[in-house]
C-alpha positions in Angstrom: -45.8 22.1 67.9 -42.8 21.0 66.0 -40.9 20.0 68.9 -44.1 18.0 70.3 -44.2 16.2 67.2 -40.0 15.2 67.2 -41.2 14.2 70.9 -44.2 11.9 69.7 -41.7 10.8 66.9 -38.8 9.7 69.0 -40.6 8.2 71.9 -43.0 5.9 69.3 -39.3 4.2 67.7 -37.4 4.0 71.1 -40.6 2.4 72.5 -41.9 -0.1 70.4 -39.3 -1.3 67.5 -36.5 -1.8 69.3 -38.9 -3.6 72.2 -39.4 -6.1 69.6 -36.2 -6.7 68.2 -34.0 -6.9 71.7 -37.1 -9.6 72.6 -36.3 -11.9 69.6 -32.9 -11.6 69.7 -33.1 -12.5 73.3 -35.5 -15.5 73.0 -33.0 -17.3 69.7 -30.2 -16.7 72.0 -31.7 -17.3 75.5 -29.3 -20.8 75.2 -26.1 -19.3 74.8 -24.0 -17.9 76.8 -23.3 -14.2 76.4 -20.2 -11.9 77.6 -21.2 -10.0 80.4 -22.5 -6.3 80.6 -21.8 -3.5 83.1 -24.5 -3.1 85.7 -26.8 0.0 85.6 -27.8 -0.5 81.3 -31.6 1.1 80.5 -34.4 -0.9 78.5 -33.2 0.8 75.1 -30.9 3.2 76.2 -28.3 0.6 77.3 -25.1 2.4 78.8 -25.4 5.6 76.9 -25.4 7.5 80.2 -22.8 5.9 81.8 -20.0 7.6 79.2 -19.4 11.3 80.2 -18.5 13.8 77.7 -15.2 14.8 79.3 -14.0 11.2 80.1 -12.4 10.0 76.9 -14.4 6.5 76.0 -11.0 4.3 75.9 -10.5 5.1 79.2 -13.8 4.8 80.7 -14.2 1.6 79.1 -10.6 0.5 80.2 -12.1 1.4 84.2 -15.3 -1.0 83.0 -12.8 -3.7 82.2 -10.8 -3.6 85.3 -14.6 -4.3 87.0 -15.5 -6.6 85.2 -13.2 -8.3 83.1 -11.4 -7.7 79.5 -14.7 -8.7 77.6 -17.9 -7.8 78.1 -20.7 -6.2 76.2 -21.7 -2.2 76.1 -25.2 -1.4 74.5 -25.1 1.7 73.1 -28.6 2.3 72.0 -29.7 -0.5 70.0 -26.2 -1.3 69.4 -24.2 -4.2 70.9 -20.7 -3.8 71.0 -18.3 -6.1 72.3 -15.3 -4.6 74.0 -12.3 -6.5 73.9 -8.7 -5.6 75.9 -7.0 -9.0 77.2 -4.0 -10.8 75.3 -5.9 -14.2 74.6 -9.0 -12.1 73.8 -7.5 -10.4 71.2 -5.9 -13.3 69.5 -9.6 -15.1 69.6 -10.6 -12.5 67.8 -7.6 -11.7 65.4 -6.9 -15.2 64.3 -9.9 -17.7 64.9 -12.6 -14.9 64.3 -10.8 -12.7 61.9 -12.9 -13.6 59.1 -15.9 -13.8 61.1 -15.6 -10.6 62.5 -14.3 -8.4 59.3 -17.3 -6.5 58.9 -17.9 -2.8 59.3 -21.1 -1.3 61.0 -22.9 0.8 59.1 -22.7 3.9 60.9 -22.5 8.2 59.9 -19.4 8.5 59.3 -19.4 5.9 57.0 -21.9 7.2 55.2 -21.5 10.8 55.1 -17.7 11.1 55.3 -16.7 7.9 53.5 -19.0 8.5 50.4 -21.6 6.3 51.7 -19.5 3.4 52.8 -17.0 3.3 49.6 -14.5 4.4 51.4 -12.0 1.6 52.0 -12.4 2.1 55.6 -16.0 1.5 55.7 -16.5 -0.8 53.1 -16.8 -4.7 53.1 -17.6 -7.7 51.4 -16.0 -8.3 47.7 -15.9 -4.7 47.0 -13.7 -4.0 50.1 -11.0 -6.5 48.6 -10.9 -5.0 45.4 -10.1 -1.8 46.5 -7.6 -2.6 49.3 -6.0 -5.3 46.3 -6.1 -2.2 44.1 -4.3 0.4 46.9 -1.9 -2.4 48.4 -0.3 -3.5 44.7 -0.7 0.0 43.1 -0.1 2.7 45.9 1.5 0.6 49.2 3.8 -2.0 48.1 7.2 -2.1 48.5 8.0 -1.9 44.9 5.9 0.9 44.5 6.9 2.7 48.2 10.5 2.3 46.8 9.8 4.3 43.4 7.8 6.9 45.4 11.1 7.3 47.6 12.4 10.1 45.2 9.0 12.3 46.6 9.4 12.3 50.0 13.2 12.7 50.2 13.0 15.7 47.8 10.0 17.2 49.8 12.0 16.6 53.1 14.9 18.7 51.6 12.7 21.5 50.6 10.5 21.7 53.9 13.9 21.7 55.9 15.4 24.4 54.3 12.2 26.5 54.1 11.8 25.4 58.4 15.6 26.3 58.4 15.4 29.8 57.1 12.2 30.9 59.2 14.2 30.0 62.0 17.0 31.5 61.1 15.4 34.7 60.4 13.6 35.1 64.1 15.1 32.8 66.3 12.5 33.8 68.7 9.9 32.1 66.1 7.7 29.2 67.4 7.1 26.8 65.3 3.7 24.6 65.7 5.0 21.0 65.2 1.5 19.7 64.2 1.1 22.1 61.2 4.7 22.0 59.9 4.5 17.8 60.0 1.5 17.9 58.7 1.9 20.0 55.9 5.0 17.9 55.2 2.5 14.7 55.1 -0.1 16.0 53.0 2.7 17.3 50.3 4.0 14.6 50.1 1.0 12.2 49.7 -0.8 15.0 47.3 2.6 14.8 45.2 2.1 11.0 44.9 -1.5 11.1 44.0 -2.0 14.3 42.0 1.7 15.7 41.5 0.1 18.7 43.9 2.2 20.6 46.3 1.3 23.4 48.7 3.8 26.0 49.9 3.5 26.4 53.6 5.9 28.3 55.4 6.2 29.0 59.6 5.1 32.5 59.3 2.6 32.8 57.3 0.8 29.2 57.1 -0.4 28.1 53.8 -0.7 29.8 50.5 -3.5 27.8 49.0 -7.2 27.3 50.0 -7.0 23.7 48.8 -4.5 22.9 51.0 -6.1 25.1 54.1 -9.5 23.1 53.5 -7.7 19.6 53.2 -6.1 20.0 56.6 -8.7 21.2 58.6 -11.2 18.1 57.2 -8.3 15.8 58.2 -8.9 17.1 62.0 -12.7 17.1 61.5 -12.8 13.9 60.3 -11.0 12.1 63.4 -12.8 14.1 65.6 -16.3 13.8 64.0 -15.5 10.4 63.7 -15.3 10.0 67.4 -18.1 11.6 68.5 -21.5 10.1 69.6 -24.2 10.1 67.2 -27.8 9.6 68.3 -28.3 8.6 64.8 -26.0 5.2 65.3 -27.4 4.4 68.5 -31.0 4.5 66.7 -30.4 3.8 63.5 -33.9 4.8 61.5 -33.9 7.7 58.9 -35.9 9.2 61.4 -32.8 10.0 63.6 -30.5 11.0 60.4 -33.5 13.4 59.8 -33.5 14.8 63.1 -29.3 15.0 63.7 -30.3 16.1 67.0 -26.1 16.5 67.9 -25.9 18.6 64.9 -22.9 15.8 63.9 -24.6 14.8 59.9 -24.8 18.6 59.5 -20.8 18.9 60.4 -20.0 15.9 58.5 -21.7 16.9 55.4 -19.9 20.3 55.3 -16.7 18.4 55.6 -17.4 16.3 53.1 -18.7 19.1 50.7 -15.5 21.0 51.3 -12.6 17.7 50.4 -15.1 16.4 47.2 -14.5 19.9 45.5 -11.1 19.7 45.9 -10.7 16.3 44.6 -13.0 16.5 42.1 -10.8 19.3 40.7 -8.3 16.9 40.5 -10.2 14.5 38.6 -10.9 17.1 36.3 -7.6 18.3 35.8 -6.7 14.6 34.5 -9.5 14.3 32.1 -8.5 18.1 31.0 -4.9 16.8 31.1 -5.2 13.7 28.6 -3.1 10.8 28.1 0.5 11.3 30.1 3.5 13.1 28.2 5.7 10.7 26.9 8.4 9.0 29.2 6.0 11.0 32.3 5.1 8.8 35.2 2.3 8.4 36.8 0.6 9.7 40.1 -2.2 7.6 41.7 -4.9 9.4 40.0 -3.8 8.4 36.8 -3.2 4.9 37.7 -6.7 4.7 39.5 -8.4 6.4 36.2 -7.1 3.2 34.5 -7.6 0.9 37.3 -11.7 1.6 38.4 -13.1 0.7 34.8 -16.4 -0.9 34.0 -15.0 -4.3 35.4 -14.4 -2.9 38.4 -17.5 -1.0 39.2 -19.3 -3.9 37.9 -22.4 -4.8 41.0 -21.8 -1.5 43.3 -23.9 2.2 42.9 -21.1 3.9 43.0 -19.8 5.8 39.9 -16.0 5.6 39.0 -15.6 9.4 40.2 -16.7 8.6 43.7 -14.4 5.3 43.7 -11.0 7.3 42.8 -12.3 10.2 45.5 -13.1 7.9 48.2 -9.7 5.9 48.0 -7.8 9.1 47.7 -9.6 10.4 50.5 -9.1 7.4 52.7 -5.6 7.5 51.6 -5.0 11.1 52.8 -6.8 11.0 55.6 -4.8 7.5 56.9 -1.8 8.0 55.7 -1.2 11.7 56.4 -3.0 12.7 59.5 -2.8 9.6 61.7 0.7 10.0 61.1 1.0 13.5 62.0 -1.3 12.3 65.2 1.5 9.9 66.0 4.1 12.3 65.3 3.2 14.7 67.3 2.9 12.7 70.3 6.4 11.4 69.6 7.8 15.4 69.6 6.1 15.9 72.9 7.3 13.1 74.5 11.1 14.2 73.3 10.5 17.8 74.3 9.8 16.3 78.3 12.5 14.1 78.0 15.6 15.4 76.6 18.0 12.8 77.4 16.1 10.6 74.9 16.0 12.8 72.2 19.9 13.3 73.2 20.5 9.7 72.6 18.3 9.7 69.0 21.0 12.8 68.1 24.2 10.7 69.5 23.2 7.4 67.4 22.4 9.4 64.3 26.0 11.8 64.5 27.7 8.2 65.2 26.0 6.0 62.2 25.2 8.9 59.4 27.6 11.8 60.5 27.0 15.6 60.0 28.2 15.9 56.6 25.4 14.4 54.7 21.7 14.3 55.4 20.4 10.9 56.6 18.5 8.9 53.9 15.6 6.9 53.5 17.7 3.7 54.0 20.2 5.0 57.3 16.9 4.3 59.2 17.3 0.9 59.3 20.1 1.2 61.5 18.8 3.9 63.7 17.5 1.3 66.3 17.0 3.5 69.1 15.3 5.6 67.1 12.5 3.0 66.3 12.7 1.6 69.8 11.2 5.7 70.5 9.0 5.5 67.7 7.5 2.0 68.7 7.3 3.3 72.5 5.4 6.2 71.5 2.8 3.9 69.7 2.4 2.2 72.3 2.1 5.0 75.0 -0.3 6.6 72.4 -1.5 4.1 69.7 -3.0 5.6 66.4 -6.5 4.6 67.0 -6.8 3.6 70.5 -9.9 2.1 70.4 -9.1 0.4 67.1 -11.6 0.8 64.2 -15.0 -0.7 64.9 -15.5 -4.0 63.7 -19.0 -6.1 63.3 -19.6 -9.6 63.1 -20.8 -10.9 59.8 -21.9 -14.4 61.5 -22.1 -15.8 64.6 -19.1 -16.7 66.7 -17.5 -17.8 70.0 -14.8 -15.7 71.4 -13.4 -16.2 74.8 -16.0 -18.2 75.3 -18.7 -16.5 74.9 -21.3 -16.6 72.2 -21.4 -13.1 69.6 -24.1 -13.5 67.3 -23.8 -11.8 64.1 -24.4 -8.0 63.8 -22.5 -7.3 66.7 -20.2 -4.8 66.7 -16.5 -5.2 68.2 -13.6 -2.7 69.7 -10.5 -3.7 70.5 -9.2 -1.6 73.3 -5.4 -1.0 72.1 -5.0 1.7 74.7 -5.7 -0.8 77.1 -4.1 -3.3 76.0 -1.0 -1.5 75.2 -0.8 -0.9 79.4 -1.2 -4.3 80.6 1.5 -4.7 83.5 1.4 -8.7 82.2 3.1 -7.8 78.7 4.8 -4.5 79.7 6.3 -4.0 82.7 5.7 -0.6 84.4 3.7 0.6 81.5 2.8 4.0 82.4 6.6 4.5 82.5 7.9 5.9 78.4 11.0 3.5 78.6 12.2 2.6 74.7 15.0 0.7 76.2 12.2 -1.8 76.3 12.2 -2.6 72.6 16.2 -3.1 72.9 16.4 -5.7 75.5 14.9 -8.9 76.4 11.7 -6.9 78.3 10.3 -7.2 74.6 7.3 -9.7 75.5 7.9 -13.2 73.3 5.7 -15.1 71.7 2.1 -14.7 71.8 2.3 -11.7 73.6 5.2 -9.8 71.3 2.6 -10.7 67.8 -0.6 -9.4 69.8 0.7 -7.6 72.8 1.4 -4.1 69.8 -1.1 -3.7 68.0 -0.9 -0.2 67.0 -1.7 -1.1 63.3 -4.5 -3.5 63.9 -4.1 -7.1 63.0 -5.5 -9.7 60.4 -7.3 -8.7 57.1 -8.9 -5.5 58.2 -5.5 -4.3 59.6 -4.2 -0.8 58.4 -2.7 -1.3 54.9 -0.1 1.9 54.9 1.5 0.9 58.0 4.7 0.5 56.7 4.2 3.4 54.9 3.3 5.4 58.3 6.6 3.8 59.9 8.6 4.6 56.8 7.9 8.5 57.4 7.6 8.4 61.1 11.2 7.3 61.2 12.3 9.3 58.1 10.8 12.5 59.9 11.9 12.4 62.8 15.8 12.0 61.9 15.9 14.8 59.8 14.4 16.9 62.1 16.6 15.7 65.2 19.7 15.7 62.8 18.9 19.5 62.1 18.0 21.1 64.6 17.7 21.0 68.5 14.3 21.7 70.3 13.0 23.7 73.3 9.8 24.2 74.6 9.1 28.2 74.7 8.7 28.4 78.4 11.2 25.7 79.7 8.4 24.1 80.8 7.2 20.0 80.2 4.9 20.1 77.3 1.0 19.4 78.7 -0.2 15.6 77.9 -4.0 16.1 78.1 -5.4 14.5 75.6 -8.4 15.8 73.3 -11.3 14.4 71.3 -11.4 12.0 68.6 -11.0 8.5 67.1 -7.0 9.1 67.3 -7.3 10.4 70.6 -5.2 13.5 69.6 -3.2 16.2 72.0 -5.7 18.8 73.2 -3.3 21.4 72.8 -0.4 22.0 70.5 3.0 20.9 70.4 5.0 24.8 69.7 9.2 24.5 70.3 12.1 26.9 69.1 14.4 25.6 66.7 18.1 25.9 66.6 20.3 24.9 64.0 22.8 21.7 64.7 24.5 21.4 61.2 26.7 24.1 59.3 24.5 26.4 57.3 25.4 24.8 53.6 23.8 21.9 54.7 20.7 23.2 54.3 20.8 24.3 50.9 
């Protein structure tokens, strides 16, 4: 009976509202013309069974493009998205649309992951530039990266000597690249927001259920992010009630788990009091002063769920899409040796053995971000770009987008196009060295690995910062084999950063003299 009903339910909303709202929309617009769509799309379904499970959705959507051009519309659902992967394409819709289209759909993740769109992620309109205004002068600036730098530097002494000593003790020992970086990542951005640290060693993982909770939402969260949700194709309550992919469920445990830990934070400040004399402070602090009544003035959000969706937002872009990235860039180096070779020669030649490379030496390690900026490209951050939606109507490429339509930019795609890059399956770094650098428009759109214009990622310096920071301590101190002697496998798993699907392990073996560690 109960299923009979969901039946009865489900077939009453997919039949007769959306009949009526694709039949106005398609009589106002009937005069304009709209980007094409790829053949074979169902009265109210759309495409939704065109996208297999096991076919990642950049990629099938970069085969649609090669059919039928670099934009063209997907309905997925009720939705209309606009899919976007050509060079003047995404300028139209970077520079002449940017405003137009700086809107966010309202979709589940939003809503059950970013604290009902209050995440800065999500979240648009006035409110949106509040808090990136608040996160950009008080968390990502320059000034304030620069007085951070005493955080990272002294958690990338620490971690190194801890990775140093479990290596040195069982040389046999296989260390899991994605945990150790990204226990690195979180310590350090925890340190900066909360002055928290988590002891994580090779051997035995983490020591703390905080951190072991933190990590695993950071994975959940891309990957939940990325998964279809019947409940955004069909957006009524109907389908949130039903959460017939089990996803709201998933996403509301994950959520449960990351709000206890920081509102334990929170509490500890209000425990704490006002700062110890001559004591900086971390973000929390500075966000406890920041989100007053002024500043919460016209939402429904309380200034508890402000501060924990910013940090979360925080921690989840800043630490884990650089892990993401970072772990790409080690398995690319562990199949080609000769590269990371060269990353080792130019760091003995401009920093030496006798000291550890600083913060600052990485301006000069160009082949180093040459490697870094191939990888990005190879394997963007968020390769299908964060969904966008227009917040009024708009022409791009030509073509008329009326407002409520959503918009990907397909970086992946992009990122291969033999017009900008030459051979780009090929992982050549030398490319960001010599002329083969595209110029003009295509060098300011043609990488893109950030995003672009107002809604572009606000800690990317920040995420380059570490990436190179990282990577040359680690390729300073130590060299790295795979544990069979075998080419590390490429696959690629699920999720909005389109993650490995299996992890990156490699032995260690020390390159410096052993009192450099300590």
């Amino acid at each position: 009976m109960d299923a009979l009903i969901r039946v009865v339910a489900i077939s009453g909303v997919l039949i007769i509202l959306p009949f009526l709202y694709l039949s106005l929309r398609k009589q106002k617009n009937k005069t304009k013309k709209p980007p094409p769509e790829p053949p074979g799309g169902l009265p109210i379904l759309g495409h939704l069974f065109q996208f297999k499970k096991e076919t990642h959705l950049v990629k099938a959507l970069a085969t649609m493009a090669d059919k039928i051009g670099p934009v063209f519309i997907i309905r997925m659902g009720l939705p209309r998205i606009l899919v976007v992967s050509s060079l003047e394409a995404v300028k139209d819709v970077f520079t002449t649309n940017d405003k137009a289209l700086a809107g966010r759909p309202n979709i589940c993740a939003g809503v059950y992951l970013g604290y009902n769109n209050a995440a800065l992620a999500f979240t648009t309109g006035a409110f949106w530039r509040k808090v990136r205004k608040m996160v950009v002068v008080e968390l990502l600036s320059t000034t304030k990266l620069e007085k951070w730098k005493h955080i990272w530097i002294s958690e990338m002494n620490l971690s190194v000597k801890q990775l140093y000593g479990s290596v040195t003790k069982n040389r046999e020992v296989e260390v899991d690249m994605e945990e150790w970086i990204g226990y690195v990542n979180l310590n350090i951005m925890s340190k900066i927001m909360a002055k928290k640290r988590y002891n994580y060693s090779v051997e035995h993982g983490a020591d703390n259920q905080d951190a072991v909770v933190l990590r695993q939402a950071f994975k959940d969260v891309m990957t939940l992010t990325g998964e279809f949700s019947s409940a955004d194709a069909f957006p009524f309550r109907i389908f949130h009630w039903l959460d017939m992919e089990g996803l709201i469920r998933a996403m509301k445990k994950v959520s449960d788990g990351t709000d206890a830990v920081l509102q334990g934070w929170i509490d500890e400040h209000v425990r704490r009091g006002d700062l110890p004399a001559g004591e900086d402070p971390d973000f929390f602090d500075i966000m406890m002063k920041v989100v007053d009544q002024e500043f919460i003035a016209g939402q429904n959000y309380t200034r508890d769920t402000i501060i924990k969706a910013t940090a979360m937002a925080m921690l989840q872009d800043a630490a884990e899409t650089t892990v993401s990235n970072m772990v790409w860039i080690m398995a690319m180096l562990l199949n080609h040796k000769d590269v990371m070779k060269r990353i080792q020669e130019e760091i003995d030649t401009k920093v030496g053995r006798e000291r550890w490379v600083d913060d600052s030496d990485t301006d000069n390690l160009v082949y180093l971000q040459a490697v870094v900026k191939e990888c990005m490209r190879l394997y963007p951050v968020v390769p299908l770009g964060f969904p966008r939606e227009s917040i009024q109507d708009c022409e791009v490429a030509g073509y008329h987008i009326p407002k409520g339509t959503q918009l990907y930019v397909n970086i992946w795609k992009l990122h291969r196009d033999p017009k900008i890059w030459p051979e780009p399956e090929k992982f050549k770094p030398e490319r960001f060295l010599t002329e083969s650098v595209p110029d003009g428009l295509a060098r300011q759109f043609g990488w893109i690995t950030f995003g672009f214009g107002r809604r572009s990622c606000p800690a990317s310096a920040y995420a380059l910062k570490m990436a190179h920071f990282i990577l040359a301590r680690l390729l300073q101190g130590f060299d790295f084999a795979t544990p069979s002697g075998m080419p590390v496998d490429m696959s690629e798993g699920p999720g909005v950063t389109m993650p490995k699907a299996k992890p990156v392990k490699a032995l260690l073996t020390p390159r410096l003299p052993a009192a450099s560690y300590n």
